[in-house]
C-alpha positions as CSV (number, residue, x, y, z in Angstrom):
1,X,-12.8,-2.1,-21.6
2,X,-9.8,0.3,-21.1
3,X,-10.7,3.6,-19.6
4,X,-8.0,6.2,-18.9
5,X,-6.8,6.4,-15.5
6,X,-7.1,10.3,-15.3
7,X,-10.8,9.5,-14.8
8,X,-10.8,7.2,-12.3
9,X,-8.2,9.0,-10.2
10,X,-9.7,12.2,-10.1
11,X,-13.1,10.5,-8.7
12,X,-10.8,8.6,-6.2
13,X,-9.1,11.2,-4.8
14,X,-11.4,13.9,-4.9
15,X,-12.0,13.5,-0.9
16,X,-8.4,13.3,-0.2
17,X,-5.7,14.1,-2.0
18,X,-3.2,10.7,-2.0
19,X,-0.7,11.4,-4.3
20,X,0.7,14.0,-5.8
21,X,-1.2,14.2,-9.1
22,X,1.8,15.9,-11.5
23,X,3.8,13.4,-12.9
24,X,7.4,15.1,-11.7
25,X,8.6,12.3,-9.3
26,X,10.1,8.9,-9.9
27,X,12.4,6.3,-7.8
28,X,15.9,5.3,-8.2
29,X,18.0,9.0,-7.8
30,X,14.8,10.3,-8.3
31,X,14.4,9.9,-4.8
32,X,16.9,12.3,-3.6
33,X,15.0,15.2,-5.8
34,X,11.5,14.7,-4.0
35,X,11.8,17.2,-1.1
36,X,12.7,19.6,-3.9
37,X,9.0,20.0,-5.0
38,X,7.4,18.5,-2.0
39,X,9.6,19.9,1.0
40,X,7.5,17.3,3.7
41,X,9.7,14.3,2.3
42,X,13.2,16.0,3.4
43,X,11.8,17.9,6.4
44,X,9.4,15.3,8.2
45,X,10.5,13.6,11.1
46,X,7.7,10.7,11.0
47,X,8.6,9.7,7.1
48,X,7.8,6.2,6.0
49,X,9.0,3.6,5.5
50,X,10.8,2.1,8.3
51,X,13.1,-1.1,9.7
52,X,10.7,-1.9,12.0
53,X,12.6,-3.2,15.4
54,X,12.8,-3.3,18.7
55,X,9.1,-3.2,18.7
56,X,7.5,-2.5,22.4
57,X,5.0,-5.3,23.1
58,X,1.8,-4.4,24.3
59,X,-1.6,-5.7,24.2
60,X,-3.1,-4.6,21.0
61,X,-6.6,-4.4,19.9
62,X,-7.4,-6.5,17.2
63,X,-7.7,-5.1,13.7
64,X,-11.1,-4.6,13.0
65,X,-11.2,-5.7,9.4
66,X,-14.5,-5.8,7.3
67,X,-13.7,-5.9,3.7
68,X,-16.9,-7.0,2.6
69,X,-17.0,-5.5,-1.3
70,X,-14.9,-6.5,-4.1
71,X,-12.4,-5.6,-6.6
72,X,-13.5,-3.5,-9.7
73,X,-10.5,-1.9,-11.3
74,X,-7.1,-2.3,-12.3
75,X,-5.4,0.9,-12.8
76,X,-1.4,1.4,-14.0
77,X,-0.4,4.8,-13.1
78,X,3.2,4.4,-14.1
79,X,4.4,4.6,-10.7
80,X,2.1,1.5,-8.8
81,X,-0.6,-1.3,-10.0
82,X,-3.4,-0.2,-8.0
83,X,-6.5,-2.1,-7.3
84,X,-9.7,-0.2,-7.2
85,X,-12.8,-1.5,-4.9
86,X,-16.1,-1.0,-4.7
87,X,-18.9,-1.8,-1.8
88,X,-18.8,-1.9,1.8
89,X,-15.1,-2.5,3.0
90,X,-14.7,-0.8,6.4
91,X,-11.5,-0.6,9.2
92,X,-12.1,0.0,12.5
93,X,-9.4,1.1,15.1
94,X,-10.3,2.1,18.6
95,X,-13.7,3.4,17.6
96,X,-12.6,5.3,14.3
97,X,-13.9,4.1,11.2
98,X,-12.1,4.1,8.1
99,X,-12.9,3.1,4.1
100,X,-11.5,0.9,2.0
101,X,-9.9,3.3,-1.1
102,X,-7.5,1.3,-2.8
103,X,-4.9,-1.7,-3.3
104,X,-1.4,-1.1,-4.4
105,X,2.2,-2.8,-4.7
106,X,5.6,-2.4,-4.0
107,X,8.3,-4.3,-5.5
108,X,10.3,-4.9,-3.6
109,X,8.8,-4.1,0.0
110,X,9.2,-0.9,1.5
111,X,9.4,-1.7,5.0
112,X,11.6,-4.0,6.7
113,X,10.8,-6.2,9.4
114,X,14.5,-6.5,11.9
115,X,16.1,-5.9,9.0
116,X,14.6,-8.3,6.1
117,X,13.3,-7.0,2.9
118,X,10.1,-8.8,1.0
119,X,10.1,-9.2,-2.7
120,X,6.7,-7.9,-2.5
121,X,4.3,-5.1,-0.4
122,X,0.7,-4.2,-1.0
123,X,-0.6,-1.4,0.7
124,X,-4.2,-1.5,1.6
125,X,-5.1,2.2,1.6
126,X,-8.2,3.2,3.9
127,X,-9.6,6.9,5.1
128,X,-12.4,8.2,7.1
129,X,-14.7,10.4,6.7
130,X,-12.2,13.2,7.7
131,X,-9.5,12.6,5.1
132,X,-7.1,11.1,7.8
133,X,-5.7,7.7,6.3
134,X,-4.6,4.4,7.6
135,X,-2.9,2.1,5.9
136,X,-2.3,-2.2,6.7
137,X,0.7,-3.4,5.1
138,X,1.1,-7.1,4.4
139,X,4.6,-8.7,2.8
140,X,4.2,-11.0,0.4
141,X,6.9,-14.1,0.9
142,X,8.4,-16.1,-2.4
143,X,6.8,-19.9,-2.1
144,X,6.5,-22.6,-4.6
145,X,3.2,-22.6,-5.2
146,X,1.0,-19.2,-6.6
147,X,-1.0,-17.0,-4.7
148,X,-4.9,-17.9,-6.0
149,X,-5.8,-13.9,-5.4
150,X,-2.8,-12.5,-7.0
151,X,-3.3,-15.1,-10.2
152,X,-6.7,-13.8,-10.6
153,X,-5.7,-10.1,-10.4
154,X,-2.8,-10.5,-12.2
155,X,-4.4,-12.1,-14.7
156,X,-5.0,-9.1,-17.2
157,X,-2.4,-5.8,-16.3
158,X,-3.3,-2.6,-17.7
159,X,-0.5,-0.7,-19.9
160,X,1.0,2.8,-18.4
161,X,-1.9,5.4,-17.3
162,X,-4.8,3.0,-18.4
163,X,-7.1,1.2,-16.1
164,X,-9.2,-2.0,-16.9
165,X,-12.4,-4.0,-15.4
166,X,-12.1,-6.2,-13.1
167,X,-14.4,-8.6,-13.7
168,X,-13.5,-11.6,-11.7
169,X,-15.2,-12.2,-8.2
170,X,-12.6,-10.8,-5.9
171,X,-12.6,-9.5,-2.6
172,X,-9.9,-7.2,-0.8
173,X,-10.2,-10.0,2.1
174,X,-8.4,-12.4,-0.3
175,X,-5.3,-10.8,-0.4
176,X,-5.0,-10.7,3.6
177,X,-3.1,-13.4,5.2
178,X,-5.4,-15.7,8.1
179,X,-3.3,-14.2,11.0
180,X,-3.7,-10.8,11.2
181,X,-1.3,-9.5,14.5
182,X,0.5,-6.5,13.9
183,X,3.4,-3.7,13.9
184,X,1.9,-0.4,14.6
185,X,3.5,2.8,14.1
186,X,2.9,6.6,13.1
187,X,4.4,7.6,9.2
188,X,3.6,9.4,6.3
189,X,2.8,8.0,2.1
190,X,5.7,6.5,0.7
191,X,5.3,8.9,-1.9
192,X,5.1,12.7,-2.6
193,X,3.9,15.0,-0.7
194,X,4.8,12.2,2.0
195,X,2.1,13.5,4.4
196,X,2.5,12.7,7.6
197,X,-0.3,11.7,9.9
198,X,-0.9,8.3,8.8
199,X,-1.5,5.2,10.9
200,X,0.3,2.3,9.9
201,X,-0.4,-1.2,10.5
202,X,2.0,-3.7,9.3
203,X,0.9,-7.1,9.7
204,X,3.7,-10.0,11.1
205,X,2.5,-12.6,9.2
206,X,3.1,-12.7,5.4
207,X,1.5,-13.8,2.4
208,X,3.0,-15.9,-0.1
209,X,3.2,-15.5,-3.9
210,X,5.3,-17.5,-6.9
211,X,8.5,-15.9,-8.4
212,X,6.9,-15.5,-10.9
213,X,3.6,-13.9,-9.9
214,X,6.2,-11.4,-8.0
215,X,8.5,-10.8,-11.1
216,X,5.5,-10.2,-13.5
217,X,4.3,-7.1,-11.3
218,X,8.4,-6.1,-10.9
219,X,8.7,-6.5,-14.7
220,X,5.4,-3.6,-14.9
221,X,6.6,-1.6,-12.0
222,X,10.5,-1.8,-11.9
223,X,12.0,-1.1,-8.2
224,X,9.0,1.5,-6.8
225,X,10.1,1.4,-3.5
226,X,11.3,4.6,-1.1
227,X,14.2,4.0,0.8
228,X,13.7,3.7,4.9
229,X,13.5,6.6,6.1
230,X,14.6,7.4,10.1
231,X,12.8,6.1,12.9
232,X,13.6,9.5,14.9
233,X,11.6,9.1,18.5
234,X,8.8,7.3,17.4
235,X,7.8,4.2,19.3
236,X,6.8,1.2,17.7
237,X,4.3,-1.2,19.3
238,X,3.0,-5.0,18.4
């Protein structure tokens, strides 16, 4: 059953406000006209994304990762496929709590890692109950055989600014690679109005997808990724 995305986004983001809802902002050149409407993606100093390097090692707490719901939706908003999810799929970092809002993608990645670039990124998108986000950031790596999670979400791809059920069996844990150590950082959305404030948590090891499961999602979503932004003086721990 198609149901139009309008619906479902107003519902997700009426806690915390994502995205920016108007339509006015795209990729390519686009990208240079952002801070135009949305002044915090030319005049932030903790923008995302990054080339992660020279990373300081520490001894990081493991991510506390409970994703125990599943996936319900596919939305198409015309900038991102976006995985909606319902049930109880929590984050916890050094006490806080976060929830589980949504899934999206990046072709190609948005981050680098020393450098390399990923032909794919999914964001896993989580808040707490006081609107501040985190986000975990897994790469997705081209290998020869598919990804079993991405086949079944793939499966069915809603057209521009629809969103479809998800009916298959699917949890967000599915799409999380085994090892879970990680690049830890402080940044913003990757899209207007690039708040800043958000805790990222890249993971170091990657997924792995087909070429082709990767060039279906490219072929829906074209390049949608922002350019690294400056690293400025933040520090960046694993």
């Amino acid at each position: 059953m198609i149901k139009k995305a309008s619906l479902v986004l107003l519902s997700l983001l009426a806690g915390v406000s994502l995205t920016a809802q108007a339509a006015d902002w795209g990729y390519g050149k686009s990208n240079e006209h952002w801070a135009e409407s949305y002044p915090m993606c030319g005049l932030g100093k903790n923008q995302s994304p990054i080339n992660i390097t020279s990373a300081l090692q520490t001894n990081l707490a493991p991510l506390r990762i409970k994703y125990d719901g599943k996936i319900t939706d596919i939305t198409n908003n015309g900038h991102t496929v976006e995985a909606l999810v319902s049930g109880d799929n929590k984050l916890i970092v050094d006490g806080d709590t976060y929830t589980l809002k949504q899934i999206h993608f990046h072709t190609p990645s948005e981050n680098l890692i020393n450098g390399k670039q990923y032909p794919l990124e999914a964001h896993f998108v989580n808040v707490d109950d006081k609107g501040n986000i985190a986000v975990i950031a897994v790469m997705f790596e081209n290998g020869l055989r598919e990804n079993n999670a991405l086949n079944s979400l793939l499966k069915n791809i809603p057209t521009k600014g629809n969103t479809i059920d998800f009916t298959d069996d699917l949890s967000p844990n599915n799409l999380l690679p085994r090892e879970r150590e990680y690049y830890q950082f402080n940044g913003s959305l990757t899209t207007p109005p690039c708040t800043e404030g958000v805790r990222w948590f890249v993971l170091e090891t990657p997924q792995y997808s087909s070429k082709d499961q990767t060039e279906k999602l490219h072929q829906v979503m074209g390049n949608n990724n922002r350019p690294v932004q400056p690293i400025n003086a933040r520090i960046i721990v694993e």
